[in-house]
C-alpha positions as CSV (number, residue, x, y, z in Angstrom):
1,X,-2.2,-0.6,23.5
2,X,-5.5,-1.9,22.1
3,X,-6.7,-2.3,18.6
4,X,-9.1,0.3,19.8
5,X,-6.4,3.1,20.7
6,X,-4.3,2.6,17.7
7,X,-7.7,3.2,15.3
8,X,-8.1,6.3,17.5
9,X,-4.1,7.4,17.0
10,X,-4.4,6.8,13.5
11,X,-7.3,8.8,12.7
12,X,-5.6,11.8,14.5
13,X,-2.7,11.5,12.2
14,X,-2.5,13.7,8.9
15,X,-3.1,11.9,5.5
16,X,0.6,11.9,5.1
17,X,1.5,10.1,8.2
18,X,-1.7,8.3,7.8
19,X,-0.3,7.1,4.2
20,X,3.3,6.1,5.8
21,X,1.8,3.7,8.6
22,X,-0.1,2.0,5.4
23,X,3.1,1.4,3.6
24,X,4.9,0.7,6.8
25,X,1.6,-1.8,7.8
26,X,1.6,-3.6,4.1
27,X,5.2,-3.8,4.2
28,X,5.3,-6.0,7.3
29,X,2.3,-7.8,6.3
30,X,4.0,-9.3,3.0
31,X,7.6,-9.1,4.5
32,X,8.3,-12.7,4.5
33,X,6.1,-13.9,1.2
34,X,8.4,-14.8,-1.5
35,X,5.6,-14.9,-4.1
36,X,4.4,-11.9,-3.5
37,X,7.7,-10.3,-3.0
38,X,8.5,-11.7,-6.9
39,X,5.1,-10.5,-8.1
40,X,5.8,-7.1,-7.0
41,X,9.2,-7.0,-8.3
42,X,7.7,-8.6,-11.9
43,X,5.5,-5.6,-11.9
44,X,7.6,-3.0,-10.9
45,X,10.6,-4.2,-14.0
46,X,7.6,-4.3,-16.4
47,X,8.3,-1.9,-19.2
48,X,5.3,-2.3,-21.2
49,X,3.6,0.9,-21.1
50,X,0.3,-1.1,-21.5
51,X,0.6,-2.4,-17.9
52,X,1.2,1.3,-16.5
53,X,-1.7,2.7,-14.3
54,X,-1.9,6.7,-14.6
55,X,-2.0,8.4,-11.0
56,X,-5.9,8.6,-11.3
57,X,-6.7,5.5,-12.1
58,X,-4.2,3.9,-9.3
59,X,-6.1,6.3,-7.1
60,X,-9.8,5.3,-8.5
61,X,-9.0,1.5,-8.4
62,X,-7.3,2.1,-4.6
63,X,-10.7,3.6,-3.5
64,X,-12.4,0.9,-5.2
65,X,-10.8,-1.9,-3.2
């Protein structure tokens, strides 16, 4: 399949499916980088509220990117 058919599949899934691929697609992407893998789980055991994004921001700095 080309990159040219899989844009074309994509775009005819729904925004959920569309949103799992994404996952799925970043997932494999930093699969096997250990420094990311440790940033990720630095952020994610961070308990200072501080460092928290509400939904809406996450969201404004996602389509900012």
């Amino acid at each position: 399949m080309s990159l040219d058919q899989l844009k074309r599949e994509v775009a005819s899934l729904s925004s959920k499916e569309q949103a799992a691929l994404i996952a799925y697609a970043l997932h494999l992407r930093y699969a096997g980088d250990p420094d990311y893998r440790r940033e990720v789980a630095d952020r994610l055991n961070d308990s200072d509220k501080a460092h928290w994004l509400t939904p809406q921001e996450f969201e404004r700095r996602l389509d900012n990117a």
